[in-house]
C-alpha positions, 0 to 999 in steps of 0.5 A: 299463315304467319305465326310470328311473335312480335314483342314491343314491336320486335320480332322475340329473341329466344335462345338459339334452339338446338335444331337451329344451331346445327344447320349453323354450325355444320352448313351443308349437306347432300340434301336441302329439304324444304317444306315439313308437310307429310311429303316433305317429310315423308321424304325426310324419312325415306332418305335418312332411311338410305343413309343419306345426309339430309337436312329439313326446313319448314317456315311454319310448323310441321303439317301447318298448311295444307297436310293439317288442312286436310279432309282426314281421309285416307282413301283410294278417290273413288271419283279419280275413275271418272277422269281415267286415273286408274294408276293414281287409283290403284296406288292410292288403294294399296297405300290405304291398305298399308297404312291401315297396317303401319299406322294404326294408332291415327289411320282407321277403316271408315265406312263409308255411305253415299246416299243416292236420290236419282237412278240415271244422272251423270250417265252420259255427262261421265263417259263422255268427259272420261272419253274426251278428256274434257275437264271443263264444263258442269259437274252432274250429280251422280246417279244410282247407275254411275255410282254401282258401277264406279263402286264395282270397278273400285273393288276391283281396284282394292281386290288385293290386301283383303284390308276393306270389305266389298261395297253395298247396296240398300233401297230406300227401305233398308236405307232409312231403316239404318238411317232414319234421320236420312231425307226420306226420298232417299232412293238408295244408299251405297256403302264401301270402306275407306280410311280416315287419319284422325290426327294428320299433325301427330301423324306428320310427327311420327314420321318425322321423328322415325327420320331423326331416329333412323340417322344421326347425321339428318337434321330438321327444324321449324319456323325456317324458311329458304329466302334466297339462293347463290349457286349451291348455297341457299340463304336460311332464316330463322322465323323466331329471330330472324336471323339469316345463315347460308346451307349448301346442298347438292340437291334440293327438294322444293316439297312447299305445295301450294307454294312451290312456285314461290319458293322456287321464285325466292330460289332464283328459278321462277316457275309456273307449275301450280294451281291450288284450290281451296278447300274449308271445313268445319267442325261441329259439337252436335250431338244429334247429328254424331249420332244420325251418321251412326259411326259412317262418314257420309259421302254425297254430291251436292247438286252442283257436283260438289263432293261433300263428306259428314263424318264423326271425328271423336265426339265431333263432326266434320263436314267439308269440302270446297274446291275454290280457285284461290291465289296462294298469296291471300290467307285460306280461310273458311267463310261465313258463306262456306259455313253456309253452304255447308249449314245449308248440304246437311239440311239437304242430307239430314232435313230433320237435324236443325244446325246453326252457326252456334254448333261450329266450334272450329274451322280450318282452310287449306290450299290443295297443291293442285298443278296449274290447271287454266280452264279445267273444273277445279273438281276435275283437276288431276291429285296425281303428283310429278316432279320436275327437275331442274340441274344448274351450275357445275363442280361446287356450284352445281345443284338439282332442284327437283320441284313436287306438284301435286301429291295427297295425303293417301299417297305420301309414302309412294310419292316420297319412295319416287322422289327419294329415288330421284334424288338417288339418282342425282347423288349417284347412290342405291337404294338400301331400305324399302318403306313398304311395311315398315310401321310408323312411329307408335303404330308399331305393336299397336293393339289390333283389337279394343280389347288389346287396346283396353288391356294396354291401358291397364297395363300402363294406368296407376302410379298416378295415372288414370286409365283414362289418361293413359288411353289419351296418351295412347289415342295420342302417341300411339305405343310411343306413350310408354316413352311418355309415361316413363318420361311422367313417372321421372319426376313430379307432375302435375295436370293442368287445371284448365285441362285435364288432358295435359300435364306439366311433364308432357309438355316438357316431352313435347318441348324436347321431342316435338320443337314447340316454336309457339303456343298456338303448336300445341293446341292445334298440332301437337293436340285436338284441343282446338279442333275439337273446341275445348280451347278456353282462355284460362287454358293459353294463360295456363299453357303460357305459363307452363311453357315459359320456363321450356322455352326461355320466353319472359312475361311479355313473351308469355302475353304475346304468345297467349295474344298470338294464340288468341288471335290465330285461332279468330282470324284463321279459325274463326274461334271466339274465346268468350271468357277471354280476359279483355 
């Protein structure tokens, strides 16, 4: 997605950020990171945690592409069995449970219900496929048969830690009488618990700035790319002035997804590593069916052996995925066939529940940095990760490119544990500090029960504050919202009036700790409020004007912004403003 602002037909020139200045005047350091997706910068983290001297860039905003396009779960992919993935498996299984540790503020147990309308199918289809290693060919649905014993094998995979209760069983009986809205022939249901990430982006934020935090030397910023490469010194380009300035490395990490391949290409180092699928979701203001999930996500094949998933998100459904071949280079946006399809499962799950394209409030579409996979099933193809490392030049000259295919989001801290480590390796340093355990952001003392939760607010609400407002902040930032309000109670505030949800000092919060590049960061990754529909077009005026004064931007700047955000989220989003002043 381009998020570039054009101004009287030139690209704005704001004045130089602060993140940009210091890659200029200090030009180097042992490590070039590029890409800030949760792996580019859970590495980020880990690396700074090591002492190493580390610099990001990412040419979008932070979590922009497929790490904020994701499904929201954190989860061990039960369905990885049935391709033999066992080590992905367990890898994924413990850091599920870790991160329902370390990040309880946005990672929260899921329970999870697949409704199961045949006893036998996919019983011979399966074995043979994990036998052969045939990965091409028709997905089948899965029966009563294949789901209890992939079930029984994924508790065995999650037996340590103790973080997720054992699955279960119901007939029909027992299903529809927790689930009445279910299609009525159903024959079972199995339930187990995974994890969701209700905010990817803050998330992704989070860990960035545990990085910052954790050594003075490290330095990341947005809305830069790497356009070119000579020897050791890598051609940078501010996205917002588009400026160019040389950064020399002794290793760089291509953490791009998707686009590595492209990446590398701009380096000098053509590479034909990736095959991405696309994946589209929507998002729902529907009441009825929030409640027919009953708090579960709902996990299920379609006949074409497509996984889909329906689970409430606040006050929100969301219903996903696709898995589409796509090439990289066209824009990944949901399509009103997609919505369809989507429109058409729900029916298949919930016959009752009548849903229309007027419930959709949101949309969003990622590309899965997938390896190459030629004829493989898009579905069968491997979520596991490698790297691949290429070393060029010697003495000042030389350079390590190490390149990540692949990768999830359950994952990033052990992917990014193996990547610092290869990094390591090359700069001929140890490793000092473990990340296992270690918490993140403001999951650090975070409540571990509602009522915890309900006296935290309590304990932070008045002097101005609501304790409704505070538990926003708190669903927010986690624990760091008592930064946030102490930064609120330093002066006077005031809340917006389109959105009672932000106010004019936490956006100056946002600006000096979160690098706001544009409007459209705000409503989509520094809040829910575009997932969640509540986007008005008094509200980007509103945030327009609020952010001008932050961000040094004129009035044209401001309409071009409010125009730029209105814009990302038709084209992208397919969200219709209709109060939006013409």
């Amino acid at each position: 997605m381009s998020d570039t602002v054009m101004t009287n037909g030139e690209i704005r020139t704001p004045a130089e950020r602060a993140e940009v200045r210091q890659l200029r005047e200090t030009p180097r350091a042992s490590v070039l990171i590029i890409g800030g997706g949760i792996n580019g910068v859970g590495t980020f983290r880990d690396l700074a945690l090591q002492g190493v001297d580390v610099a990001l860039v990412e040419r979008g905003d932070y979590c922009q592409g497929a790490s904020g396009a994701s499904s929201h779960m954190i989860h061990g992919g039960i369905r990885y069995l049935e391709n033999g993935e066992f080590r992905l498996v367990r890898e994924s299984v413990v850091e599920r449970n870790g991160l329902l540790k370390t990040a309880p503020h946005y990672v929260k147990p899921l329970q999870t219900t697949i409704p199961i309308f045949t006893t036998f199918s996919g019983i011979l289809a399966a074995p043979l496929r994990f036998i052969t290693h045939r990965q091409h060919g028709q997905p089948r649905e899965r029966g009563a048969f294949l789901i209890k014993a992939g079930l029984t094998m994924y508790d065995w995979f999650s037996r340590d830690g103790g973080a997720v209760p054992r699955h279960r069983f119901a007939g029909r009986r027992t299903s529809l009488a927790q689930l009445p809205d279910l299609r009525p022939d159903v024959r079972y249901t199995a339930t187990y618990f995974d994890a969701s990430v209700h905010n990817p982006e803050r998330m992704t934020l989070d860990v960035l700035r545990d990085g910052l935090n954790a050594n003075p030397e490290v330095r990341a910023t947005n809305y830069v790319s790497a356009v070119g490469r000579s020897g050791s010194t890598v051609t940078l380009r501010d996205e917002l002035t588009g400026e160019e300035f040389p950064f020399t490395a002794d290793v760089i990490v291509n953490a791009t997804g998707a686009w590595v391949d492209g990446t590398n290409e701009s380096l000098g180092e053509p590479s034909a590593f990736m095959g991405g699928t696309k994946g589209s979701h929507i998002v729902l203001d529907h009441p009825e069916l929030l409640a027919a999930c009953a708090g579960r996500e709902m996990f299920f094949e379609n006949t074409d052996g497509r996984i889909v998933l329906i689970y409430p998100i606040e006050d929100r459904v969301l219903v996903g995925t696709t898995d589409i071949d796509v090439d990289v280079n066209e824009p990944a946006v949901c399509t009103p066939e997609e919505v369809d399809y989507f429109i058409d499962l729900i029916g298949q799950v919930f016959p009752k529940i009548e849903v229309e394209h007027g419930h959709v409030v949101y949309s969003f579409s990622g590309v899965r940095p997938l390896p190459r996979h030629d004829a493989t099933q898009p579905g069968f193809v491997s979520r596991d990760y490698r790297i691949e490392k290429r070393a060029e030049g010697s003495g000042a000259q030389a350079v390590t490119t190490l390149s990540l295919v692949g990768g999830k989001w359950t994952t990033f801290r052990a992917l990014s544990e193996h990547m610092t480590d290869e990094v390591l390796e090359v700069l001929g340093k140890r490793r000092t500090v473990s990340t296992t355990g270690l918490a993140i952001g403001g999951g650090a003392d975070f409540p571990k029960t509602a009522s915890a939760e309900k006296a935290w607010v309590m304990a932070h609400a008045g002097d101005g504050l609501s304790a409704e407002r505070v538990e926003g902040l708190l669903v927010r930032y986690g624990t760091r919202a008592a930064d946030v309000i102490e930064h609120l109670h330093a002066g006077t505030d005031q809340v917006l009036d389109s959105t009672s949800e932000l106010s004019q000092r936490e956006l100056a919060y946002m600006v000096k700790h979160e690098q706001i590049g544009h409007l459209i960061d705000v409503l989509i990754r520094r809040t829910s409020l575009a997932f969640r529909g509540k986007v008005t077009s008094e509200l980007l005026r509103e945030l327009g004007q609020m952010l001008a004064p932050l961000l040094g931007w004129d009035e044209a700047t401001v309409s071009a912004e409010v125009e730029h955000a209105e814009r990302v989220l038709r084209e992208w989003h397919k969200v219709e403003l209709k109060d939006l002043v013409a």
